[in-house]
C-alpha positions as CSV (number, residue, x, y, z in Angstrom):
1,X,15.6,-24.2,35.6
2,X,19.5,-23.1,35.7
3,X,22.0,-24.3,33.3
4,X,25.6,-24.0,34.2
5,X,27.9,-23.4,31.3
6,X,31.1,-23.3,31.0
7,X,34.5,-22.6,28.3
8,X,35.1,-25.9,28.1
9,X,31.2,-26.5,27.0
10,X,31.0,-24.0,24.6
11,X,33.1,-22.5,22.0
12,X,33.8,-18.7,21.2
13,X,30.5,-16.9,20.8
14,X,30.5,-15.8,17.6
15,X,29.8,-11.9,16.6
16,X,26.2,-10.7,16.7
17,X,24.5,-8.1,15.1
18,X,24.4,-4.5,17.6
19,X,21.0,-4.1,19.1
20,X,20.5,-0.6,17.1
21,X,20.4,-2.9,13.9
22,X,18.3,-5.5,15.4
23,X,15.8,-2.6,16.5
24,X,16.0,-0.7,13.3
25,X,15.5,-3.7,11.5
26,X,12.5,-5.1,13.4
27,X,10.7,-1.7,13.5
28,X,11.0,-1.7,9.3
29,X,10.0,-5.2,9.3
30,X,6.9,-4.8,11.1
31,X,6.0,-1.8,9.0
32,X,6.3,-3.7,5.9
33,X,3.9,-6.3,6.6
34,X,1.3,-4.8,8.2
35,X,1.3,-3.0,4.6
36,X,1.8,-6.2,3.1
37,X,-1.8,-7.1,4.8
38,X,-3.9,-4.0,5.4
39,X,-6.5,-2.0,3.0
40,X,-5.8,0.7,0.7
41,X,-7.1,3.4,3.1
42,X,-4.3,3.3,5.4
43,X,-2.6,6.6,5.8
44,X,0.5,4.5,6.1
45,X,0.8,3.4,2.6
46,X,2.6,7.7,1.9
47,X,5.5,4.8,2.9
48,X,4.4,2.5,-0.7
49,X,3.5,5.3,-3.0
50,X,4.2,9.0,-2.6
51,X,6.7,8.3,0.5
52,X,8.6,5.9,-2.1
53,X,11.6,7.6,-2.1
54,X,12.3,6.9,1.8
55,X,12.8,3.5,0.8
56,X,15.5,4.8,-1.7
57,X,17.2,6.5,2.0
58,X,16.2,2.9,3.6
59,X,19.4,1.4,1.4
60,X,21.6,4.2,1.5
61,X,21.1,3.4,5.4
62,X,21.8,0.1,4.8
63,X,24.9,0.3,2.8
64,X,26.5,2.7,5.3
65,X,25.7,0.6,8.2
66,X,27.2,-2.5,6.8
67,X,30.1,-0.3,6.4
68,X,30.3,0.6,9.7
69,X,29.2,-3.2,11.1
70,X,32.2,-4.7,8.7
71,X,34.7,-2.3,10.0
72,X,33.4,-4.3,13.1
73,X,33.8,-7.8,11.7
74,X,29.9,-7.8,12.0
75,X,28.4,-7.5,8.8
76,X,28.5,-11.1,8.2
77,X,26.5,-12.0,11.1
78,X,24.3,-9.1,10.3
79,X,23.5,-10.2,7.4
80,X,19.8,-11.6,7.6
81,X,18.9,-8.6,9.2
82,X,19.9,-6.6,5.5
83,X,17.0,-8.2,3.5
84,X,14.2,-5.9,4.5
85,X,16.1,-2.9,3.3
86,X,17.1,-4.3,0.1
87,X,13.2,-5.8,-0.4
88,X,11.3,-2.1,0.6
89,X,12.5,-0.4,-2.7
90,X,11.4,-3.5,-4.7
91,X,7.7,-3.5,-2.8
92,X,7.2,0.0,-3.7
93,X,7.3,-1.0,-7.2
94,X,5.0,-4.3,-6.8
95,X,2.3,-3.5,-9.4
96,X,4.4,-1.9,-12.1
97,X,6.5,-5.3,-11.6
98,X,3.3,-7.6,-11.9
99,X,1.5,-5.3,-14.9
100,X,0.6,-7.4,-17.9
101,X,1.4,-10.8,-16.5
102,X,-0.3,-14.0,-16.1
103,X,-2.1,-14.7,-12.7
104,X,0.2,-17.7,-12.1
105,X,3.1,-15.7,-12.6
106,X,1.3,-13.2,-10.6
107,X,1.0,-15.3,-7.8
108,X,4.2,-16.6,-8.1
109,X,6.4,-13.2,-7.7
110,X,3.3,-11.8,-5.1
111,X,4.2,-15.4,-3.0
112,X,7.5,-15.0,-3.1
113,X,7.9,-11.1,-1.8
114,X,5.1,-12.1,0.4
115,X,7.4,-15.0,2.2
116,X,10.2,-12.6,2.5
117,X,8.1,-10.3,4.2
118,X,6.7,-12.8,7.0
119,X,10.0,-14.2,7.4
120,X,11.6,-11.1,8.2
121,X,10.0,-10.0,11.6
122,X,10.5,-13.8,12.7
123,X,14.4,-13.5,11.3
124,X,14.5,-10.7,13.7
125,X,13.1,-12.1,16.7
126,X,15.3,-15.0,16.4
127,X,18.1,-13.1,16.0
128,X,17.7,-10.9,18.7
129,X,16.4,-14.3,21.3
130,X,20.0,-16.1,20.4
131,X,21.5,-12.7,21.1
132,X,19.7,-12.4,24.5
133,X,19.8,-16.4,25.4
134,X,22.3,-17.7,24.2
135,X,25.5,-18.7,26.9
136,X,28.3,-17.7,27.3
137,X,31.6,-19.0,28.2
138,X,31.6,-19.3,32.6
139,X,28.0,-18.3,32.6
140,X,25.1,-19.1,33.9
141,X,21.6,-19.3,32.0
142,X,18.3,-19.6,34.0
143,X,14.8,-20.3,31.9
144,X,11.6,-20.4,34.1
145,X,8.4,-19.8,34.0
146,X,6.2,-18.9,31.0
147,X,9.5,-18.3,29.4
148,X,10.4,-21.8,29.3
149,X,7.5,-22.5,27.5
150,X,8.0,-21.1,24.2
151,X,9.5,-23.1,21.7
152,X,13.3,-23.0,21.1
153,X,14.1,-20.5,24.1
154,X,15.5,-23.4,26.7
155,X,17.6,-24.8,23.9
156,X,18.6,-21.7,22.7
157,X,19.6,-21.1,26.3
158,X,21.2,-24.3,26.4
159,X,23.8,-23.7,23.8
160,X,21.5,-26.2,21.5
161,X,21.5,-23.3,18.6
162,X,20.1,-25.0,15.6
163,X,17.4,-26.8,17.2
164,X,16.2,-23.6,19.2
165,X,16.5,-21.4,16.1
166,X,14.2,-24.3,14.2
167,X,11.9,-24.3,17.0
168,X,11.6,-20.6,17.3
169,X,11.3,-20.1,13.8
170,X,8.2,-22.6,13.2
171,X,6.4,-21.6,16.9
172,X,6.6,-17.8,14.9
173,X,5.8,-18.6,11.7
174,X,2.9,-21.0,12.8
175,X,1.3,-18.0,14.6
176,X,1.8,-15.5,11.5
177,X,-0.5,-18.4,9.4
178,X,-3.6,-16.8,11.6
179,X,-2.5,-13.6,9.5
180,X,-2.1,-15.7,6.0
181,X,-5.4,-16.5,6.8
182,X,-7.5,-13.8,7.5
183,X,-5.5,-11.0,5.3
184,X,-4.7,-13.2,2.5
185,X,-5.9,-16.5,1.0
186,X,-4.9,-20.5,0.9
187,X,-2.3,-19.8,-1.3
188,X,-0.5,-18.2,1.3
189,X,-1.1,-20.7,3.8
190,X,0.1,-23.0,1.3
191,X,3.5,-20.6,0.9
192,X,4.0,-20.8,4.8
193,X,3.4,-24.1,5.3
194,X,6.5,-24.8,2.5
195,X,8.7,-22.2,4.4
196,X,8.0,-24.2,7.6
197,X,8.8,-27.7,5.8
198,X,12.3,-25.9,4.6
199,X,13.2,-24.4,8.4
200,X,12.4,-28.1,9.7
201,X,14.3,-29.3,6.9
202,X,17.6,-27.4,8.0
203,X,17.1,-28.1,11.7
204,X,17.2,-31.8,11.0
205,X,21.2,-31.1,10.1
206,X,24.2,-31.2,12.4
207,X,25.3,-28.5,13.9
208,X,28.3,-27.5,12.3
209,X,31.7,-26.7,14.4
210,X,31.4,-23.4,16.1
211,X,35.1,-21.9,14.0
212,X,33.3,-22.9,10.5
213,X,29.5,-20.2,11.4
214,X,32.0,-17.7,11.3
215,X,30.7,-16.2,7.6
216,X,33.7,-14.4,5.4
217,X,33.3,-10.4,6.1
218,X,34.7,-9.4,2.6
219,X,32.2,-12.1,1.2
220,X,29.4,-10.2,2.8
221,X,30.6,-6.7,2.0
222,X,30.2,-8.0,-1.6
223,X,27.0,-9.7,-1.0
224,X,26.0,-6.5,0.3
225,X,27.1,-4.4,-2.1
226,X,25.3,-6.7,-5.0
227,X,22.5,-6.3,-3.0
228,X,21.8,-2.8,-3.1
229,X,22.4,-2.2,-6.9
230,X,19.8,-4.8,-7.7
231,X,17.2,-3.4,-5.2
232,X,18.2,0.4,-6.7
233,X,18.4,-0.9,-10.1
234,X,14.8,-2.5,-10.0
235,X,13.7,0.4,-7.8
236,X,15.1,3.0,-10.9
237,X,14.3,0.3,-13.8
238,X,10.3,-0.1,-13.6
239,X,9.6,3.5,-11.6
240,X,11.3,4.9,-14.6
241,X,10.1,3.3,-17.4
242,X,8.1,4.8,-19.8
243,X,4.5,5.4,-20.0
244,X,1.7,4.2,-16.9
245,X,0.9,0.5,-16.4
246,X,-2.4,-0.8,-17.3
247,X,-3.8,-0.1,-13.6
248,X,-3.9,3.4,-13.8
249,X,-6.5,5.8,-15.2
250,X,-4.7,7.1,-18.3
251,X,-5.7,10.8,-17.9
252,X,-4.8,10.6,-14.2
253,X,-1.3,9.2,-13.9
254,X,0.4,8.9,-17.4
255,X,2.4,12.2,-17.6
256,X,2.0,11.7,-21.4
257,X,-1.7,12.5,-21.4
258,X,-2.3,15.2,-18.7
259,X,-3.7,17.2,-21.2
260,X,-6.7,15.0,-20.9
261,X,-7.3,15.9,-17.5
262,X,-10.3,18.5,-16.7
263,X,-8.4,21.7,-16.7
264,X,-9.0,23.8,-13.9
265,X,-8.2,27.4,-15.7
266,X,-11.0,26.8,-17.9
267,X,-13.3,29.3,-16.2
268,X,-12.1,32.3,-15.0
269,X,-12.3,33.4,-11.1
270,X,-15.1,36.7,-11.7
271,X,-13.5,39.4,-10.3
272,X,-16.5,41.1,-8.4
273,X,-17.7,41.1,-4.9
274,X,-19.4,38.3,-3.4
275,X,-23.4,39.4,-3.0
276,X,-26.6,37.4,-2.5
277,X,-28.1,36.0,-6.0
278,X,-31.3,37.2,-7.0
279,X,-33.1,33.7,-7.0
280,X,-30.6,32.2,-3.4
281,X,-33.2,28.9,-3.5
282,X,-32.9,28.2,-7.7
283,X,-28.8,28.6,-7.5
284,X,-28.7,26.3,-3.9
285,X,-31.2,24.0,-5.5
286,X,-29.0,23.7,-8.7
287,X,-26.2,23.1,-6.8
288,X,-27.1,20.8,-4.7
289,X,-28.7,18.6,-7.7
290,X,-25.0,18.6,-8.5
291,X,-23.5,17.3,-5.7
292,X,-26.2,14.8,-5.2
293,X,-25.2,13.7,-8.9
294,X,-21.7,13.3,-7.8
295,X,-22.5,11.2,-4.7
296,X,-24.4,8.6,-7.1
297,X,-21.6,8.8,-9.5
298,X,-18.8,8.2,-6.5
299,X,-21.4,5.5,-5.4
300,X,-21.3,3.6,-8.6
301,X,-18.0,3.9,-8.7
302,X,-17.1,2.3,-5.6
303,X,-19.2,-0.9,-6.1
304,X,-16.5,-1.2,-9.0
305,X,-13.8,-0.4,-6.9
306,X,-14.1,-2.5,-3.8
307,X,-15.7,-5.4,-6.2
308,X,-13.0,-5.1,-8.5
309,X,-10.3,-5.2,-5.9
310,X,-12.0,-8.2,-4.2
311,X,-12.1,-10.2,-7.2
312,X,-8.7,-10.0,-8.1
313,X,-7.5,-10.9,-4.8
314,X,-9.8,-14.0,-4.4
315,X,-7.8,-14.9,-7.4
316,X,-4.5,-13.8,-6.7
317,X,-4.5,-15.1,-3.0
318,X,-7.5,-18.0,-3.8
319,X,-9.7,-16.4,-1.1
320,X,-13.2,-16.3,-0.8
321,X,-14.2,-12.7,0.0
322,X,-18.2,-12.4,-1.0
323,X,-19.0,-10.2,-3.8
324,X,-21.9,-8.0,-4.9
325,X,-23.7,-10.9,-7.1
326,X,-23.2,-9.3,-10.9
327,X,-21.2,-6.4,-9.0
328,X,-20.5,-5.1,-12.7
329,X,-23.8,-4.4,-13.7
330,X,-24.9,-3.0,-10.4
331,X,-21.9,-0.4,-10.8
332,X,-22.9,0.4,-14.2
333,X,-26.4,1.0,-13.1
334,X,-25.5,3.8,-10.3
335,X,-23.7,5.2,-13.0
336,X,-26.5,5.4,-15.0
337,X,-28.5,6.7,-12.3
338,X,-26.1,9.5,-11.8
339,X,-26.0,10.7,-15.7
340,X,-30.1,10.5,-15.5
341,X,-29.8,13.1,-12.1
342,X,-26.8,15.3,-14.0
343,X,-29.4,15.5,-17.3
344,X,-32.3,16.6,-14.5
345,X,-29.9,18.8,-13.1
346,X,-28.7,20.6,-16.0
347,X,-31.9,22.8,-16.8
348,X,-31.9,24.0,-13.0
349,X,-28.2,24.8,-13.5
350,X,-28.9,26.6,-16.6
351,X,-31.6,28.6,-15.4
352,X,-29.6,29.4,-12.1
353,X,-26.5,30.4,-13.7
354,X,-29.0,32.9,-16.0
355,X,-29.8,35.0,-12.9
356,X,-26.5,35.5,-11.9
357,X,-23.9,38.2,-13.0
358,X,-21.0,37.4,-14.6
359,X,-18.7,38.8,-12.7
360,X,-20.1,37.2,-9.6
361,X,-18.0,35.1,-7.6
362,X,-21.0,32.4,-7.7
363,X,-20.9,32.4,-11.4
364,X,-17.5,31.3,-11.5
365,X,-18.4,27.9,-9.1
366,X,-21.5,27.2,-11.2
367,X,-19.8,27.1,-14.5
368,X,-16.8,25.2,-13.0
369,X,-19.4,22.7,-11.1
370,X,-21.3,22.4,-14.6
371,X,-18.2,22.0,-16.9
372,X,-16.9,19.1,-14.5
373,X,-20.1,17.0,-14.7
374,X,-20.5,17.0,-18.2
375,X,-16.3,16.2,-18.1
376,X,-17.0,13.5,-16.3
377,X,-19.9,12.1,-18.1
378,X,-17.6,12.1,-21.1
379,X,-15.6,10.3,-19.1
380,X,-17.7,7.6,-17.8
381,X,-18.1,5.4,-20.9
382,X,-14.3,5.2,-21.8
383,X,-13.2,3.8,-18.4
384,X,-16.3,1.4,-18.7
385,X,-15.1,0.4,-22.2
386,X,-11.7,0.2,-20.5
387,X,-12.5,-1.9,-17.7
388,X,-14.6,-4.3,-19.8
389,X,-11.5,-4.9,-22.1
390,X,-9.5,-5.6,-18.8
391,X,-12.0,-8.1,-16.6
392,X,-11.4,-10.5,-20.0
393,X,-8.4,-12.4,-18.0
394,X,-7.9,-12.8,-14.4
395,X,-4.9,-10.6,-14.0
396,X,-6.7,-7.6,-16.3
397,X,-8.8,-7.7,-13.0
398,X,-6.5,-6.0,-10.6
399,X,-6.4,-3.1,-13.9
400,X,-10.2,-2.3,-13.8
401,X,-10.1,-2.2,-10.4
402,X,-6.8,0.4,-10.0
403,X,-8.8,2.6,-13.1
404,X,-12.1,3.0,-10.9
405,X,-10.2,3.3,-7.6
406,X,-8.5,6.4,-9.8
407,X,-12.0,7.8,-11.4
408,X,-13.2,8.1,-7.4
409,X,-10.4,9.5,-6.0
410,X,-9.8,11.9,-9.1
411,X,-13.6,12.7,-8.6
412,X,-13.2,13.9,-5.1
413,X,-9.8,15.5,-6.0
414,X,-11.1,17.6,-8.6
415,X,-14.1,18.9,-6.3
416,X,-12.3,20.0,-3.6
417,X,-9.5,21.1,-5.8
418,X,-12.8,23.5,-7.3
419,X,-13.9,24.3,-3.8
420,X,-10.5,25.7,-3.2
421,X,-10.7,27.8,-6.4
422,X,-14.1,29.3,-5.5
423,X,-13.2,30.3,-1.6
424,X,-14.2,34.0,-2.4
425,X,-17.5,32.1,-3.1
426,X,-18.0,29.0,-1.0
427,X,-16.9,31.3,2.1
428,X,-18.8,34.4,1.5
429,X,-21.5,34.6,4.6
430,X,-23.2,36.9,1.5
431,X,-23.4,33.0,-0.2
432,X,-23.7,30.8,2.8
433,X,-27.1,29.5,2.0
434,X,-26.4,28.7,-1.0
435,X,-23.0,27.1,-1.4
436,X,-23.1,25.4,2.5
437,X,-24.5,21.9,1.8
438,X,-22.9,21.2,-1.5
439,X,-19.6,22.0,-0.2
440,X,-20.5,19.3,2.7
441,X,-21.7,17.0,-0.1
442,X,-18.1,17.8,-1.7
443,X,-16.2,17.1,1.2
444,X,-17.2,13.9,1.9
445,X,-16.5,12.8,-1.7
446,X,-13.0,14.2,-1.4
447,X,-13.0,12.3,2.2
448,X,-14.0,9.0,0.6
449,X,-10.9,8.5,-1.2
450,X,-8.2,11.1,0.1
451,X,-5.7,8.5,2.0
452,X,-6.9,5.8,-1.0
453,X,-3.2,4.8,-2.6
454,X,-4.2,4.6,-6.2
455,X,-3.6,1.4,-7.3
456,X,-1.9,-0.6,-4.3
């Protein structure tokens, strides 16, 4: 189909935002709701938690762009393309912003960052369609083929703005429910289906004359402008304040209690040469008691993880994701399992450690391996007494589940962290047959939870 149109048809085209922005925009867009939807094992969320601060470079971006686009006279149009950067800051702070409410206001604030974050990439598509399609004065437009087919585009082509936008918009947002639905819950199905309602709602007005789109540039600067202190003063405000929220495992993340954190310079590095133990089998035996201790305790704590995690989010979103039938319990009882194999392993470790030298490199990793068990046998019963305070109200939830996602990855953190300590042991060829399969055992536990974003 071709569609001839001409000045007299349509008015002046008004400014449009530059195809870097549109790009930019879209690529940041994407990025933040895949995030929005994906697991906590995703090396991409360094952009949520310890890559924080790029979203703090995201708005300086922002703000000097707008500059640049009002020295143009093209912030205004711009404008809808500004609310990712302004909203990344503020997701990177989501949980601290959530701790210690109720789960309806939970939902509420989670609903409404979640909307904006769906509605971005569909901003952007639209934005960039009307910039592609939409006529201009003496020109021809042609829409054919599959092309024609999509919702909005021929009227969009046609000069028909509104109604394509609307049309767009819903086709977009319609096929971003599939996601509502199989990351998320009803609620956000729900949440959609309301945004859709609204975009139907403004496509049902009249266009208004072409002169009165034109938005107010100095308006937008300030709009702008108000923008970015609110998303750096929340940004600032909550990753500032004082203390750890609820989620995280005190000794772990509250910079007011590191001193309860196992202490690595506890036990001294031995200063001798690395030779082959008296008794190799009692030390590797010993050893590897350990490390299948720590598996059972990682095990344990997983089930309370994942089960945890799942929980909250069946209320949160009101999804139905299957649980471990009394997952609490079962947790518990690997961790009980574990503390039975560390009390079994202890002797062995005793009498190991006996028949090595003091200033042995080995000696060094055994008492470090056997100070960290019983450290974290001490530790077990306070996050169970933690958590068990916590699962008391639907929001305390997402905190027991952030506290044992820390104990694992603080687990596997501390091992290799020990591993590291002990090279002139674990890598000694003299030592090989001993150290080898705990330090696999050891890596995997590290592996388990290394890319885990503690508390996302």
């Amino acid at each position: 189909m071709s569609t001839v149109v001409t000045a007299a048809d349509t008015a002046a085209i008004p400014a449009r935002p530059p195809a870097w922005f549109v790009a930019a925009t879209g690529l940041l867009a994407l990025t933040i709701l895949v995030l929005a939807v994906a697991e906590t094992d995703l090396r991409a969320h360094y952009l949520i938690d310890n890559g924080e601060f790029l979203s703090v470079f995201g708005v300086v971006f922002v703000l000097g762009a707008g500059l640049v686009l009002y020295r143009q006279r093209r912030l205004a149009a711009s404008m809808p393309l500004v609310l990712p950067w302004l909203l990344y800051p503020v997701i990177t702070q989501g949980d601290q912003i959530i701790d210690n409410l109720s789960i309806n206001s939970m939902r509420i604030i989670c609903h409404v960052l979640l909307a904006a974050i769906f509605g971005t990439p569909v901003a952007v598509i639209v934005m960039a369609a009307r910039g592609m399609l939409a006529p201009r004065p003496g020109s021809r437009r042609t829409v054919g083929g599959l092309l024609g087919w999509i919702p909005g585009v021929r009227a969009l082509a046609e000069g028909r703005r509104r109604e394509g936008v609307t049309y767009l918009s819903v086709a977009l947002m319609t096929l971003e429910m599939w996601l509502a639905d199989q990351y998320l819950g009803t609620l956000m199905i729900v949440t959609m289906i309301v945004v859709i309602l609204g975009v139907l709602a403004w496509g049902s007005l009249p266009d208004r004359p072409q002169e009165r789109t034109f938005r107010n540039e100095r308006i937008a600067l300030w709009a702008l402008t108000a923008g970015v202190v609110l998303s750096l003063g929340v940004y600032l405000g909550y990753k500032n304040a004082p203390g750890a929220y609820q989620g995280s495992p005190s000794f772990f993340m509250d910079p007011a209690k590191q001193n309860l954190q196992y202490r690595l310079d506890r036990v001294a590095v031995p200063p001798g040469a690395a030779r082959a133990p008296q008794a190799p089998e009692q030390a590797r035996e010993a050893l590897v008691a350990y490390g299948r201790m720590f598996e059972q305790l990682l095990a344990g704590y997983h089930i309370l993880d994942r089960n945890y995690t799942y929980d909250y989010h069946n209320e949160l979103f009101i999804r139905n994701t299957p649980l471990i039938p009394n997952y609490r319990a079962a947790g518990l009882a690997k961790v009980a399992e574990a503390r039975a194999m560390w009390m079994a392993a202890e002797p062995l470790m005793a009498a190991a450690r006996a028949s090595v030298q003091d200033d042995d490199p080995l000696a060094g990793l055994l008492d470090d391996v056997r100070a960290f068990g019983a450290f974290c046998f001490d530790r077990a019963p306070v996050a169970e007494e933690m958590t068990a305070g916590f699962e008391k109200t639907k929001a305390g939830l997402q905190h027991a589940a952030h506290l044992y996602e820390g104990e694992s990855k603080y687990l596997g953190t501390v091992l290799n962290d020990i591993m590291q300590k002990h090279q002139r042991a674990t890598d000694a060829p003299e030592l090989s047959s001993v150290t080898t399969e705990f330090v696999r055992i050891s890596r995997g536990i590290y592996e388990a939870y290394a890319h885990h974003v503690v508390g996302f």
